[in-house]
C-alpha positions in Angstrom: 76.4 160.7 82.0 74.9 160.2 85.7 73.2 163.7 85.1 71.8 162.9 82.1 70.5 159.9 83.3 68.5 161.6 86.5 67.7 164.4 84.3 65.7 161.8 81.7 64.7 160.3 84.9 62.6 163.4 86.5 61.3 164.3 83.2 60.0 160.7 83.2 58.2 161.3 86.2 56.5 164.2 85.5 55.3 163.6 82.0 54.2 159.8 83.5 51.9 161.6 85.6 50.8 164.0 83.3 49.8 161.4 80.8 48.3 159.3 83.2 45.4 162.0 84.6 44.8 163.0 81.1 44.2 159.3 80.5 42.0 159.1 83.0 40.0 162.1 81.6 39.7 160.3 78.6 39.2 156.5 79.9 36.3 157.7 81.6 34.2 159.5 78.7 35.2 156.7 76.3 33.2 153.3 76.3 33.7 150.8 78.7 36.9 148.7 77.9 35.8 145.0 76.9 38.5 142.3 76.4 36.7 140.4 74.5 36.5 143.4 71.9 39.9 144.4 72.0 40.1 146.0 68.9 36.6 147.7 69.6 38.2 148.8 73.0 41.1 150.1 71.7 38.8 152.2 68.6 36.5 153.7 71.8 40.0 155.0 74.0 41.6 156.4 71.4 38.5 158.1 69.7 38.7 160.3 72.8 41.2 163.2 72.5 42.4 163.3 76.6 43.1 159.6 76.3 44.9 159.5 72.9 47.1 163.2 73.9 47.5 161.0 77.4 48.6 157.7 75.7 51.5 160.0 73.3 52.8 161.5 76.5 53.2 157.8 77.9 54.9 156.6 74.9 57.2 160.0 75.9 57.8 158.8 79.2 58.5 155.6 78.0 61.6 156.9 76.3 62.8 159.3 78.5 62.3 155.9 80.6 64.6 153.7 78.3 67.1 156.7 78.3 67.7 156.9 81.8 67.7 153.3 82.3 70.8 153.7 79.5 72.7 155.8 82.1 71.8 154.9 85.3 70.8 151.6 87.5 67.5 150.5 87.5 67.3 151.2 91.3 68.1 154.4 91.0 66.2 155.8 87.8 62.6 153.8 90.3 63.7 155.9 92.9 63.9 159.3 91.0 60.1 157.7 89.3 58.6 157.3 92.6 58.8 161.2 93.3 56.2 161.1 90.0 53.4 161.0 93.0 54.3 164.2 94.1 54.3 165.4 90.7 51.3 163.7 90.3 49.4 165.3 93.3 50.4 168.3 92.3 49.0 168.3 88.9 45.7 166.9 90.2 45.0 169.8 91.8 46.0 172.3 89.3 44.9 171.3 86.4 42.5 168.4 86.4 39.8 169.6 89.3 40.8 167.1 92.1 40.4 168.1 95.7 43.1 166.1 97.5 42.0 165.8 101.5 45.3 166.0 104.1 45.2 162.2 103.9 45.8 161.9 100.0 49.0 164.7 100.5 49.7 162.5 103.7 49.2 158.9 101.6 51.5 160.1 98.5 54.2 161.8 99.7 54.7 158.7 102.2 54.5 156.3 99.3 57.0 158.2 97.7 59.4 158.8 100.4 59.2 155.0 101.2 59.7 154.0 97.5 62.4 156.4 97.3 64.4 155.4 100.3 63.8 151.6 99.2 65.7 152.1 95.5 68.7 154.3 96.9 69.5 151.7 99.7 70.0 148.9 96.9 73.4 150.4 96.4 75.1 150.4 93.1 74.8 148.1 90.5 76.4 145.0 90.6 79.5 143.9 88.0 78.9 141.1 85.3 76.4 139.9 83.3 72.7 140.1 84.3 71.0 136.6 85.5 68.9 134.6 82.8 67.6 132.1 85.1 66.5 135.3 87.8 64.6 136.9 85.4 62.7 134.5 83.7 61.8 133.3 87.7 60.7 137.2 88.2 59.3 137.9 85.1 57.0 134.9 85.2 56.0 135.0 88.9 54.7 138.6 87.9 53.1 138.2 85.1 51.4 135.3 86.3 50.0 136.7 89.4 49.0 139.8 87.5 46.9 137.8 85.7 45.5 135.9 88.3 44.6 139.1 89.8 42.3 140.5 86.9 40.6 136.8 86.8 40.0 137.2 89.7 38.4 140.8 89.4 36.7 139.8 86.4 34.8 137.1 88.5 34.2 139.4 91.6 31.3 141.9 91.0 32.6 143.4 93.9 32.9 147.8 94.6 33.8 149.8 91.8 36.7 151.4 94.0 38.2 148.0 94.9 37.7 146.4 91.8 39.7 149.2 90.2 42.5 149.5 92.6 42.9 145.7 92.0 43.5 146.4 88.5 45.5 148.9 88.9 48.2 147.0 91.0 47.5 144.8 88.5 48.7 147.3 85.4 51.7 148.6 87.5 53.1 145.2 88.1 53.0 144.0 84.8 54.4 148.0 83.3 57.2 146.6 86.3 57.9 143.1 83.8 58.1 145.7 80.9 60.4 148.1 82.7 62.6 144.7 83.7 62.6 143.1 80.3 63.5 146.1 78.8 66.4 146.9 81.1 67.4 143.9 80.1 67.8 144.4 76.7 69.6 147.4 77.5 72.1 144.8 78.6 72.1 142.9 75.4 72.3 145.5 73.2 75.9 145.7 74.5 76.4 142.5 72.7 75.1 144.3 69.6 71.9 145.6 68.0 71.0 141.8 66.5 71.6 140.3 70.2 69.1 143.0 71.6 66.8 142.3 68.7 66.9 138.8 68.7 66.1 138.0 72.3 63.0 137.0 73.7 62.3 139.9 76.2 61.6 142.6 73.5 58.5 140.5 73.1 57.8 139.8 77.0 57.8 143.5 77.1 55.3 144.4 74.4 53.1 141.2 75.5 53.1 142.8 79.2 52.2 146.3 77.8 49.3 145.6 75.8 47.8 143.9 78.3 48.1 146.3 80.7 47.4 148.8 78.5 43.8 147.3 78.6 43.9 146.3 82.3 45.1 150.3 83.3 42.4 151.7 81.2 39.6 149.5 83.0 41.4 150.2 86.5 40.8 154.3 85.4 37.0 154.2 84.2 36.1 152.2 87.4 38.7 152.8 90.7 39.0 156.3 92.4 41.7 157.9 89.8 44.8 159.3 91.8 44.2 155.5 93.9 44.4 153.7 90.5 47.5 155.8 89.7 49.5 155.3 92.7 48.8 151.8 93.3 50.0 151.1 89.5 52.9 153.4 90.0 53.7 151.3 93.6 53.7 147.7 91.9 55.7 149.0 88.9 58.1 150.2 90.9 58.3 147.5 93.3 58.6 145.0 90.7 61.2 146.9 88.8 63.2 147.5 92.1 62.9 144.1 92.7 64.3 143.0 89.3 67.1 145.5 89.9 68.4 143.4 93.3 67.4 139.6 91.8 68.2 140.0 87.8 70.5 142.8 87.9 72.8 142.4 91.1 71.8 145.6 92.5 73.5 145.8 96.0 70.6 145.3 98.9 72.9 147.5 101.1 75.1 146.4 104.2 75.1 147.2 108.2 71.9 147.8 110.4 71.3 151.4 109.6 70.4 150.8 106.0 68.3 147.3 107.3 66.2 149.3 109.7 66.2 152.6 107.2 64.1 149.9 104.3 61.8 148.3 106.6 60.7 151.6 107.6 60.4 152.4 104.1 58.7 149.3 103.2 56.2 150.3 106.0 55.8 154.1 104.8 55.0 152.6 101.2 52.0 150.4 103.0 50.7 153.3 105.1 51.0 155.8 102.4 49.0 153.5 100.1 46.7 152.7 102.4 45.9 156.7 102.9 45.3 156.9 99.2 42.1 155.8 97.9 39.7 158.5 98.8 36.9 160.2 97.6 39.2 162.6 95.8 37.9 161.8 91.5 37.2 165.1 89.7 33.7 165.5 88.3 33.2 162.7 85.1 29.8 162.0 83.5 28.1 158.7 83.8 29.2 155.5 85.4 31.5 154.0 83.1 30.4 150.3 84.4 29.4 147.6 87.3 31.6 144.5 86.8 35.5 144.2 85.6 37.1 144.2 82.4 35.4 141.7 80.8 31.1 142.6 81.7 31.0 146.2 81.4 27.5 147.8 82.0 26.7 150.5 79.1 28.7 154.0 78.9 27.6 157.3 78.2 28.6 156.6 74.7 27.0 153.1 73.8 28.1 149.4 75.2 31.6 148.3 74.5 
């Protein structure tokens, strides 16, 4: 079952980065996202092909996702994930027209390697029942500061690139609440089908992806793309390692060699991000806007 479970988990990865670029391709020729048309929004995204083909490989991922986190601790299926930017990287160049610099390479495989070695040091997963109180605490404090961070970006008329990378850690950290919530019913479910059903988190979960299914799609028509990507795949995976250690008991790992191993991951993840942003977008038509989620200037296809 172990197999399984890492098997679902690399598929995960690669798919997830898959659907992401072509979302991006298709975030960026469709009309600017507006939340104060959200239906209008949605219409506009998913009138263009890349971004609905990209959106059905997500809901893929999501699965393969759900199916690992079945089989194996959360810890360890965000570990096997965070290899997605290599896959990612990868896939850039050979299929969507990016031209990654030595930096980029430098910036993702770092990110990964630190995100990596930060999930398998939190051990196995801990015995007994998962802690209420710890993940209403985590799943609060996230979503929360997610949304503090796209006021925030919706009031700043600041660079495209920074307002998008903003957004993006943004849309990771609150995909991290859905990843927790949902590993959380996971646990439930053990109780039975109604238990899982009947709990509150199946709704924290699809209240945390709609909205960042809005805030992701901004963070692509406006941030540098493979930045966007990997800063949204660095909260969600912080977030959901996080929730693996607080709600889940996930061992943090004992003696000085693992203690000194995760702050040097910690710092990788931080340097690797930091190498990331770049001027490495493929070739897209028009400016798909000025100002955040909620002013967008007009598209190549018409005004949100």
């Amino acid at each position: 079952m172990m197999l399984l479970g890492l098997i679902l988990a690399v598929s995960c990865a690669g798919v997830t980065a898959a659907g992401c670029l072509l979302c991006h391709r298709g975030a960026v020729a469709a009309p600017a996202v507006d939340a104060r048309h959200p239906l209008r929004s949605a219409r506009g995204l998913f009138a263009s092909k890349w971004w609905t083909i990209g959106w059905l490989a997500a809901i893929v991922a999501w699965l393969l996702h759900m199916g690992a986190l079945t089989l194996v601790p959360l810890s360890l299926v965000q570990a096997v994930i965070s290899g997605g930017l290599v896959f990612l990287a990868v896939l850039a160049e050979r299929f969507f027209g990016f031209e990654l610099r030595r930096r980029q390479w430098i910036g993702l495989v770092a990110t990964a390697l630190g995100l990596a070695v930060i999930a398998i040091t939190t051990g196995p997963s801990g015995q007994g029942a998962p802690s209420v109180p710890a993940v209403i605490v985590v799943e609060a404090t996230v979503f929360a500061a997610s949304l503090l961070v796209v006021i925030a970006t919706v009031k700043r008329s600041g660079p495209l690139a920074e307002n998008g990378l903003a957004l993006g850690l943004a849309a990771g950290a609150l995909f991290g609440v859905c990843d927790v919530a949902m590993k959380f019913v996971t646990h439930a479910l053990a109780g039975g089908v109604l238990a899982g059903v009947v709990s509150p988190w199946p709704l924290v979960a699809v209240a945390a992806s709609v909205i960042a299914f809005y805030v992701s799609a901004r963070s692509l028509q406006i941030g540098p793309a493979l930045g966007v990507i990997a800063f949204a795949s660095v909260a969600a995976n912080l977030v959901a390692i996080s929730g693996g250690i607080l709600v889940f008991h996930d061992s943090m790992g004992a003696g000085s060699a693992q203690i000194a191993a995760r702050m040097l991951a910690f710092c990788l993840v931080i340097f690797g991000s930091a190498l990331i942003p770049g001027p490495v977008r493929a070739h897209t038509t028009g400016d798909p806007g000025r100002y955040g989620l909620l002013r967008p200037a007009p598209s190549p296809h018409g005004a949100a």
